[in-house]
C-alpha positions in Angstrom: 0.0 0.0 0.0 3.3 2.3 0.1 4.4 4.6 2.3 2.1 5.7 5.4 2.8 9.7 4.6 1.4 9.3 1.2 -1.8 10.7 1.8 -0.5 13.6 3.6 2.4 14.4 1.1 -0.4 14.5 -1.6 -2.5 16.7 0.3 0.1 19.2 2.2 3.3 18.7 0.0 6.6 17.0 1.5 8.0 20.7 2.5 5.8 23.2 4.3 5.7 25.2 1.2 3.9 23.0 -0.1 1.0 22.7 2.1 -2.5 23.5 1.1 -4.4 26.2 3.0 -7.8 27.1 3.1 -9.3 29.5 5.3 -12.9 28.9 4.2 -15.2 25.9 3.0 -16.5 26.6 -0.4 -19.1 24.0 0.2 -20.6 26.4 3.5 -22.8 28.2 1.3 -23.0 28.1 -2.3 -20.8 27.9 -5.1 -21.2 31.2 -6.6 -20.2 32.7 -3.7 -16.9 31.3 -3.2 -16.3 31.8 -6.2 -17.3 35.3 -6.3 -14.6 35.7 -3.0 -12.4 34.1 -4.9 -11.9 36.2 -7.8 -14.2 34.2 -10.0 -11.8 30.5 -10.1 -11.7 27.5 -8.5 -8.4 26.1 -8.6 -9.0 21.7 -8.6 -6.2 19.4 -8.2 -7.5 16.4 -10.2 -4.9 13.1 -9.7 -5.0 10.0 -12.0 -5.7 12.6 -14.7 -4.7 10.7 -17.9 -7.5 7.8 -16.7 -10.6 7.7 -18.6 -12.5 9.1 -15.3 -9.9 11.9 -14.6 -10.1 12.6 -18.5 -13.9 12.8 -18.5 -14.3 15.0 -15.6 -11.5 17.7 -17.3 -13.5 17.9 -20.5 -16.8 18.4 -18.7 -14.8 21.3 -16.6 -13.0 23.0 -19.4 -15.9 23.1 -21.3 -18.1 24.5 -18.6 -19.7 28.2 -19.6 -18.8 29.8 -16.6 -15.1 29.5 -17.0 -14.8 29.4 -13.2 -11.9 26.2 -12.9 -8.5 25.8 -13.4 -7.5 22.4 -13.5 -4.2 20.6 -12.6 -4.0 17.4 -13.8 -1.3 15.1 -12.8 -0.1 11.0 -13.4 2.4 9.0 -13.1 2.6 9.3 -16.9 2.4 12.8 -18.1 -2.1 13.6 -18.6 -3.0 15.6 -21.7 -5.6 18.2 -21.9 -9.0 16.8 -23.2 -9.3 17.4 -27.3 -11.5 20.2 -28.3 -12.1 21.9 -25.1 -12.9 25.1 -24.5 -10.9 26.5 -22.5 -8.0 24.5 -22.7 -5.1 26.8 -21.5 -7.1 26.4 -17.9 -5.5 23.4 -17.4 -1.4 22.5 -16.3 -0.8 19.1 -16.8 2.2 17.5 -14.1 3.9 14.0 -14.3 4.5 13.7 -11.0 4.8 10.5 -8.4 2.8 11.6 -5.5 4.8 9.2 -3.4 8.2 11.5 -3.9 6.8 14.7 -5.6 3.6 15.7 -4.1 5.7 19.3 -3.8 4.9 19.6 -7.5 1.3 19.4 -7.5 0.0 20.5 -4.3 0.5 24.7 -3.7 -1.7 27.2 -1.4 -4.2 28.1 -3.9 -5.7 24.7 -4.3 -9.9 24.6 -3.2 -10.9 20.8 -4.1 -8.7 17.6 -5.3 -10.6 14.4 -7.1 -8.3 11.6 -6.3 -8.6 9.1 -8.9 -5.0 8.0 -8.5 -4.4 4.4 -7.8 -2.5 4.4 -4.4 -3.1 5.3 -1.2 -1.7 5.1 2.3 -2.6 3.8 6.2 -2.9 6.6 8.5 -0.7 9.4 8.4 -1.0 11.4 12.0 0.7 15.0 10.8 -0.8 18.5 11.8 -2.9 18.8 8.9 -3.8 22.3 7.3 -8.0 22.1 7.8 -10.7 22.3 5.0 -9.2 21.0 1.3 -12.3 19.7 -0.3 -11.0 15.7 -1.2 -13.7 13.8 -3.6 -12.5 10.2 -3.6 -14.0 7.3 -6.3 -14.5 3.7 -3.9 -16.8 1.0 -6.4 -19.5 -1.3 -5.7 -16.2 -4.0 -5.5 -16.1 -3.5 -1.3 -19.5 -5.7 -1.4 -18.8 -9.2 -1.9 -20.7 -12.9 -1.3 -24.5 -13.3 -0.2 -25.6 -9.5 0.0 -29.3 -8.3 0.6 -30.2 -6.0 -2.6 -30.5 -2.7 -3.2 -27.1 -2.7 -1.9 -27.1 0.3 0.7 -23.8 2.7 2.1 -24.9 1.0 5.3 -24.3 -2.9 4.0 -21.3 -4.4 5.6 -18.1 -4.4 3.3 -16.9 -8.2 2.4 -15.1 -7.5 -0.4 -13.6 -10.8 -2.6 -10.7 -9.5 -4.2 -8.0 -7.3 -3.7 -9.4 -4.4 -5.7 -12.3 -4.2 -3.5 -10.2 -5.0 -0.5 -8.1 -1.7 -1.0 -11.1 0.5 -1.9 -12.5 -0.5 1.3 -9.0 0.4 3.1 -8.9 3.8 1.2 -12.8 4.2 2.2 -12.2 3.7 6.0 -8.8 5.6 5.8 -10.8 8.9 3.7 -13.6 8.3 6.4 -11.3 9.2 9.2 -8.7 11.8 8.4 -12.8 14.1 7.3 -14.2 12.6 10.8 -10.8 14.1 12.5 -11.4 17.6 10.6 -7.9 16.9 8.4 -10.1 17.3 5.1 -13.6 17.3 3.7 -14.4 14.5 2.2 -16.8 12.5 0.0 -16.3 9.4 -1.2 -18.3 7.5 -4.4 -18.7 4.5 -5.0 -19.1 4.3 -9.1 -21.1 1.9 -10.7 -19.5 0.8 -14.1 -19.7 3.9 -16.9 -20.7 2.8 -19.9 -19.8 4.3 -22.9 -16.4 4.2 -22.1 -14.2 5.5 -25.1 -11.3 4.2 -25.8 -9.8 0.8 -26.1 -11.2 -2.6 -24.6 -9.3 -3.2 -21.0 -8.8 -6.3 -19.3 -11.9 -5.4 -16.8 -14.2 -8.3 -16.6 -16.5 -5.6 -17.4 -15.0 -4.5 -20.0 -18.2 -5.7 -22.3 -20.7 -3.5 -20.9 -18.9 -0.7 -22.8 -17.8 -2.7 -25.8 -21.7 -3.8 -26.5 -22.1 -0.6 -27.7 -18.1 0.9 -28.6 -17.0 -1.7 -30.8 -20.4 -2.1 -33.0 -20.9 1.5 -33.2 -17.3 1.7 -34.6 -17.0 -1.5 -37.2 -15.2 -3.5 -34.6 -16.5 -7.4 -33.6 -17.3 -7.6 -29.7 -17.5 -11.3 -27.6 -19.9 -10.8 -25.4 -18.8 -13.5 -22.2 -21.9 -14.4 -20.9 -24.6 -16.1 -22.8 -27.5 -14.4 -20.6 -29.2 -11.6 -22.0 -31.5 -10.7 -18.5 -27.7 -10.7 -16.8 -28.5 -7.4 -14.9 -25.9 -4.4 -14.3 -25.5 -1.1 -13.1 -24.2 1.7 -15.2 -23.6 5.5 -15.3 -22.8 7.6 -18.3 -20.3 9.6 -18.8 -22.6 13.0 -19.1 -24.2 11.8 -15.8 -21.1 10.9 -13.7 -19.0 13.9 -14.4 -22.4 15.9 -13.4 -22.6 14.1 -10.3 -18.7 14.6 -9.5 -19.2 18.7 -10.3 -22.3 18.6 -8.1 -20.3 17.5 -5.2 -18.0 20.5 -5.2 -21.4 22.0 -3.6 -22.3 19.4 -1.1 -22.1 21.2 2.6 -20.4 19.5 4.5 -22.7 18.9 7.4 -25.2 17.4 4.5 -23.7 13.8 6.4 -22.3 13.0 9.5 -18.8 13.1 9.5 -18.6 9.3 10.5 -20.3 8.8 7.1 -19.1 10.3 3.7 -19.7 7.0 1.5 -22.6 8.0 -1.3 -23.7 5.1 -4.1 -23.3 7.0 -7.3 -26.8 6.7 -8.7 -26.9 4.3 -11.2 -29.1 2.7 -13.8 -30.0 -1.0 -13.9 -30.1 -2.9 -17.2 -29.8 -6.2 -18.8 -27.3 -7.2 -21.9 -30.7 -7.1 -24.1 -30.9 -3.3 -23.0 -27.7 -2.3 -24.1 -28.4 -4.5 -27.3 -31.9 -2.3 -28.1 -30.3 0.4 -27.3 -27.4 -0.6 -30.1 -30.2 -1.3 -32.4 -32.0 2.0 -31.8 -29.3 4.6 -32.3 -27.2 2.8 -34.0 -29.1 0.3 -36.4 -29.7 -2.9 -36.5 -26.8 -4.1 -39.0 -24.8 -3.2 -35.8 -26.0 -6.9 -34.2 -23.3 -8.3 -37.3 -20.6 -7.5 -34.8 -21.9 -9.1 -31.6 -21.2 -12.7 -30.8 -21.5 -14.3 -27.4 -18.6 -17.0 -26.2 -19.0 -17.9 -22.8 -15.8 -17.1 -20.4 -16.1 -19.5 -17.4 -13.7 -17.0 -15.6 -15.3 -13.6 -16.5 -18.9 -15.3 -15.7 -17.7 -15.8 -12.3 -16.5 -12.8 -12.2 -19.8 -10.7 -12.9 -22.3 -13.1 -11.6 -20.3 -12.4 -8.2 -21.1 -8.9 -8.3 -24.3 -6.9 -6.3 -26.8 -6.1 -9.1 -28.4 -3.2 -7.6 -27.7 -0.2 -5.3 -29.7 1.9 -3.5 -29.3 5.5 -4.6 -31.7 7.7 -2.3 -28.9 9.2 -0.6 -27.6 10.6 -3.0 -30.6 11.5 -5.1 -31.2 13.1 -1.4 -28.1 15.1 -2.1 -28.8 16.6 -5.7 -26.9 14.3 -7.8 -28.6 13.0 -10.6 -29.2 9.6 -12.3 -29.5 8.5 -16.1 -33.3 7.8 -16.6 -32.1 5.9 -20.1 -29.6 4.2 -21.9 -29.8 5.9 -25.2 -28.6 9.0 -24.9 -25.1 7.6 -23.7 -25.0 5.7 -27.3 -26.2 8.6 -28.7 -22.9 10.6 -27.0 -20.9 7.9 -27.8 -21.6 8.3 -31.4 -21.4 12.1 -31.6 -17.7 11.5 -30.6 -17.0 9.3 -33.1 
């Protein structure tokens, strides 16, 4: 898991010029405010930029009307600024290691950070400065084995695998350091986002994007499950990087600070409903492409998965969810 400082050399620096200070929570009354006292900006820190969430979120931001952010996005490989943004000399992009060089991210100005970065740290127990705004994305992963549905934030955490195992560390660890006033924090656990752009990764859910990115595009797609009512949870793109803006707003006494963990609202469909939607936006010829070969490995993989999650807490909390799978292929294909 690294280094116990890691967390607090990614949120204060590794010199105390580094640290990040904020002498008021943006989130205490609304947005427009803050940024009104701040001279219009909102500086975010976003890490694991070049991934396809970190990417996503950027675009959304650098695009956004107001031209109130300035982004800095930073990976372990150096990020790029989203294609055909707006406003895209907003953004600084870092290659940094926040293990080592947390110095060259983090400065004073900083108001929020979305960590999407992949590593994370036990406790740290420095003198924190108070008040950064920290969104963290957890998954539905940290739920594992016999599990009453809708899944809610309250169900105990039995994840079965080491992915879900160190969401749930990063959870509890993200849980404490906003219960012990170190930061303010929200944590998300995403459902899959579907349609991912991009190429096909080695996720065993890889198909619930490729059902609709590889037809759409000319490309063959194995579908490895031979059960069309298999049911899943998704979020689109448009929908997840409102929901992640949205939080930037969330007071922080909207939960108890024993509790930050939120289910992303998500929406449930089957294989067949990403296969209509396919048919509907993009044609039926687009069926040609789509053949389903059963993987004995990746079925036991999904069918071990919660199918649905209970999103009235954070409908509660203004985010939104995706009343219908179309528009997402319709997105999808407006990119291409």
């Amino acid at each position: 898991m690294g280094d116990p400082r890691i967390l607090q050399a990614m949120m204060i620096g590794d010199s105390p010029q580094a640290s990040v200070r904020q002498t008021s929570d943006p989130t205490s009354t609304d947005i427009a405010n803050y940024f009104e006292e701040k001279g219009n900006i909102m500086k975010i820190l976003i890490t694991g930029a070049s991934g396809f969430v970190g990417q996503n979120l950027a675009q959304h931001l650098l695009n956004d009307e107001s031209e109130q952010y300035s982004l800095v996005l930073t990976d372990i490989v150096l990020p790029t600024v989203p294609k055909g943004v707006k406003w895209p000399e907003k953004a600084k992009c870092i290659q940094a290691d926040l293990f080592s060089e947390a110095a060259a991210v983090v400065d004073e100005d900083i108001d929020a950070v979305y960590m999407f970065h992949g590593i994370m740290s036990s406790a740290a127990e420095a003198d924190f400065d108070l008040g950064v705004k920290v969104i963290y994305t957890s998954a539905g992963a940290v739920h594992g084995g016999k599990i009453t549905e809708p899944v809610t934030e309250g169900a105990r955490t039995t994840p079965q695998s080491s992915y879900g195992c160190e969401k749930m560390i990063c959870e509890y660890l993200i849980n404490e350091y906003h219960r012990r006033g170190f930061i303010n924090a929200l944590v998300f656990r995403l459902p899959s986002i579907s349609v991912r752009a991009g190429n096909p990764t080695a996720a065993a859910s890889s198909f619930i994007s490729g059902i609709i990115r590889e037809p759409m595009q000319g490309l063959p797609c194995v579908i490895p499950i031979k059960d069309r009512q298999f049911k899943h949870t998704i979020c689109t793109p448009r929908t997840l990087a409102y929901n992640l803006i949205h939080a930037l707003s969330i007071p922080r006494d909207a939960l108890p600070d024993y509790d930050r963990v939120v289910n992303m609202p998500g929406l449930l469909v089957t294989v067949q409903d990403l296969l209509d939607s396919l048919v509907r936006v993009g044609g039926e010829d687009k069926l040609q492409y789509i053949t389903e070969v059963e993987d004995p490995k990746v079925k036991a993989i999904v069918y071990s998965w919660a199918t649905a999650f209970d999103p009235s807490k954070g409908l509660k909390l203004g985010l939104k969810i995706d009343q219908n799978f179309d528009d997402a292929v319709r997105d999808f294909k407006d990119t291409l």
